[in-house]
C-alpha positions in Angstrom: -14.1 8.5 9.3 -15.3 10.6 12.0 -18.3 12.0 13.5 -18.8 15.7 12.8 -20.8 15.8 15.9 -18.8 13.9 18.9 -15.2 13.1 16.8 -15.8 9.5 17.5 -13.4 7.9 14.9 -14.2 5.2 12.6 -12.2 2.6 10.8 -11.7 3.7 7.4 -13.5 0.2 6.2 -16.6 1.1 8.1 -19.9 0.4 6.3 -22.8 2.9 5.6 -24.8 0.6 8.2 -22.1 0.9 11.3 -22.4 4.7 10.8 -26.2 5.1 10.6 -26.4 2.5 13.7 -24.2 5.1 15.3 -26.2 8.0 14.3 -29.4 6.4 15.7 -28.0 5.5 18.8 -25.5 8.5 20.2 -27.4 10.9 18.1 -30.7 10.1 17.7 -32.2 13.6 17.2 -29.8 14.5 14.9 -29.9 13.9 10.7 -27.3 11.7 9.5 -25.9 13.5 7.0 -24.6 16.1 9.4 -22.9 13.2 11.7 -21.3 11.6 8.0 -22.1 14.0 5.1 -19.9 11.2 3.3 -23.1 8.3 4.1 -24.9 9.0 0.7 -21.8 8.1 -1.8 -20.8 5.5 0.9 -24.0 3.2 0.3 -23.9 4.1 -3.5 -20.5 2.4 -4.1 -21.8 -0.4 -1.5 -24.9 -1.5 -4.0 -22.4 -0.6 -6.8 -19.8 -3.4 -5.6 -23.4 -5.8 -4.2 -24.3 -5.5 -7.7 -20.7 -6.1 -9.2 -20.5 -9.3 -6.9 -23.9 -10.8 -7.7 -23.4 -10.2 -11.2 -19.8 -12.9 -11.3 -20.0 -16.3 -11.9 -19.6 -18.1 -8.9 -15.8 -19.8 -8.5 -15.6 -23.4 -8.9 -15.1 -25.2 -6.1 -11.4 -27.1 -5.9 -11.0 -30.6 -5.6 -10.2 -32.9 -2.5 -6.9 -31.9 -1.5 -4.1 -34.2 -2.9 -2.6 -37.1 -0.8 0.6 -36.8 0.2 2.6 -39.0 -2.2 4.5 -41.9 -1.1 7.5 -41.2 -2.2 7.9 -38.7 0.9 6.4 -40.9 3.7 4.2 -38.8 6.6 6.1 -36.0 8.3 6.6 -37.4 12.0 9.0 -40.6 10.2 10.8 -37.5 7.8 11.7 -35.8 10.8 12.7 -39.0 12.7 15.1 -39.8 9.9 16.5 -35.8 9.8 17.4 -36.0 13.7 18.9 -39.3 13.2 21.4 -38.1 10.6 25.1 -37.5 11.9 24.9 -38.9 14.2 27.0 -37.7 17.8 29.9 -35.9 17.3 33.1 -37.0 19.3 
């Protein structure tokens, strides 16, 4: 995205709202849709996806994470036991 007006260049994730905050404060005399003729589409497809979101269930939160069994013992004594292997060679 760029501004017609200065060429400043915007992230092609920009919102609607970045651009207009833009528009008010470089070009404040200016209308918006000659900075970003693209501004009118952009905040339709924004409410289109608000109303898409708001519309979807919301997920179900996961359980507590799982303990590590004990079969594996913590980490630090795994390790411990993989540099003790082999021992020196001669």
């Amino acid at each position: 995205m760029k501004c017609a007006i200065c060429m400043q260049a915007f992230m092609c994730t920009a919102k609607s709202a970045q651009l207009r905050a833009h528009v008010d404060s470089k070009h404040a005399k200016e209308d918006p849709l000659k900075c970003f003729p693209s501004i009118p589409a952009m905040e339709a497809a924004e409410a289109a996806a608000a109303a898409t979101a708001a519309a979807k269930p919301p997920m179900p939160k996961k359980d507590a994470p799982k303990k590590a069994s004990k079969k594996g013992g913590d980490l630090d004594a795994l390790l411990m036991e993989g540099l003790n292997v082999g021992g020196k060679k001669k």
